[in-house]
C-alpha positions as CSV (number, residue, x, y, z in Angstrom):
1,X,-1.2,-80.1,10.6
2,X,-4.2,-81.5,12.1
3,X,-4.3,-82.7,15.9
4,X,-5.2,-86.3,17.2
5,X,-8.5,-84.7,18.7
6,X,-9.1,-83.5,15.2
7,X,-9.2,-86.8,13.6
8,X,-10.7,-88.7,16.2
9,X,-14.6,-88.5,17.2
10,X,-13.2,-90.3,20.8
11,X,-9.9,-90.8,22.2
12,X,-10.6,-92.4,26.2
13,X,-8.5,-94.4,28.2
14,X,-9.4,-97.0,30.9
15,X,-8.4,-99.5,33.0
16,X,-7.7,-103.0,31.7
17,X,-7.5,-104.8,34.9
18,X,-5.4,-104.0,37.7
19,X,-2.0,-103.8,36.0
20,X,-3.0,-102.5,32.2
21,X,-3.9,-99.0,31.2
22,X,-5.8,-99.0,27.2
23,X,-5.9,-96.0,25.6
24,X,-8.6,-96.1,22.5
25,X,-8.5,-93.9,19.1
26,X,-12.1,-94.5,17.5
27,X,-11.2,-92.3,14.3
28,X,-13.8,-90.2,12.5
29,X,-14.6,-93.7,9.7
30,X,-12.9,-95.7,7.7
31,X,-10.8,-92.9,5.7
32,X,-10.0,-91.6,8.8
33,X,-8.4,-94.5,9.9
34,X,-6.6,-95.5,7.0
35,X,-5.5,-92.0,6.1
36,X,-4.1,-91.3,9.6
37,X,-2.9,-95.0,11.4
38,X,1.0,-94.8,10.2
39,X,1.4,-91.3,11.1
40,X,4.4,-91.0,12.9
41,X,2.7,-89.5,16.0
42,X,1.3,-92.6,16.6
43,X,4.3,-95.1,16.9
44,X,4.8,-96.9,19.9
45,X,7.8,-94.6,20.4
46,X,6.0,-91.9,20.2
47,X,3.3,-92.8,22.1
48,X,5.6,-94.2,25.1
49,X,7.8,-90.5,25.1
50,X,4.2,-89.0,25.2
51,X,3.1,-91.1,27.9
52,X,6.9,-91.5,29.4
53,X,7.0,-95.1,29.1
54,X,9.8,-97.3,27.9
55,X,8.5,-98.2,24.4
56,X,8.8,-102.1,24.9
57,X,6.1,-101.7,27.5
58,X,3.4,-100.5,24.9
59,X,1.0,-102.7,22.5
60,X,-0.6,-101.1,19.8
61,X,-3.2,-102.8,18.2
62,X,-5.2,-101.8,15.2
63,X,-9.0,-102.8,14.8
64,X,-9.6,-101.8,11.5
65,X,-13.6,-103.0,11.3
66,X,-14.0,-100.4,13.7
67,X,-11.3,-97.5,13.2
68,X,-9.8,-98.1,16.6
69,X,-6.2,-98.3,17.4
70,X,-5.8,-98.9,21.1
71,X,-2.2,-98.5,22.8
72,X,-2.0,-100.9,26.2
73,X,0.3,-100.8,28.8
74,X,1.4,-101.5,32.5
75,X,0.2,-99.0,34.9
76,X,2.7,-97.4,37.2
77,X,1.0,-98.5,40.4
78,X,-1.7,-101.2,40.9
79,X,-5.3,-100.2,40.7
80,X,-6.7,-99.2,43.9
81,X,-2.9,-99.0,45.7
82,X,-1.8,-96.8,47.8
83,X,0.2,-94.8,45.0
84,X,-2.1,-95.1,42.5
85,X,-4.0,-91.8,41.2
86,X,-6.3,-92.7,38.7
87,X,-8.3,-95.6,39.7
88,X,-10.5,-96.3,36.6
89,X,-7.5,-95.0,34.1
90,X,-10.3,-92.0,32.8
91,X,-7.3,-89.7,32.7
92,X,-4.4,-91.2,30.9
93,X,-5.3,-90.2,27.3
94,X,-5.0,-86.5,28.0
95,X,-1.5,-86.2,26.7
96,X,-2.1,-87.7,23.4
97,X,-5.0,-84.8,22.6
98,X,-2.3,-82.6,20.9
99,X,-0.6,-85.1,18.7
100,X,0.8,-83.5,15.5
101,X,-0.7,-86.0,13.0
């Protein structure tokens, strides 16, 4: 069963703002995409037990033209708090690498 990082030439995450975190698929092409997009791996569920966010929290959006799906959510703590550990969001997509897809 292939892996998320198999199927996808970039998977990055980054900041959207001061209160979002977007995670960003770019799939190998077109196939890719449309071969892989309603895997169950990639759910909002899933993605927010991944991630351990309450699923209601998490926007998927597809971007076919481009074979992107990008998942947004709230971040934990506001960018640049006190708490918060990732200022730029460059390390939220690492969970998601192993995916069974």
């Amino acid at each position: 069963m292939p892996k998320l990082n198999d199927v996808c030439r970039y998977v990055r995450s980054k900041a959207a703002g001061p209160f979002w975190i977007t995670v960003d698929l770019f799939f190998d092409g077109p196939e890719s995409f449309d071969a892989h997009k309603d895997k169950a791996g990639l759910t909002v569920d899933s993605i927010a037990k991944r991630l351990h966010l309450r699923p209601e929290t998490v926007k998927r959006i597809e971007v076919p033209e481009l074979a992107v799906i990008k998942f947004s959510y709230p971040r934990t703590h506001a960018q640049g708090g006190v708490f918060e550990r990732d200022m730029h969001g460059g390390q939220q997509f690492a969970p998601l690498l192993d995916i069974d897809l």
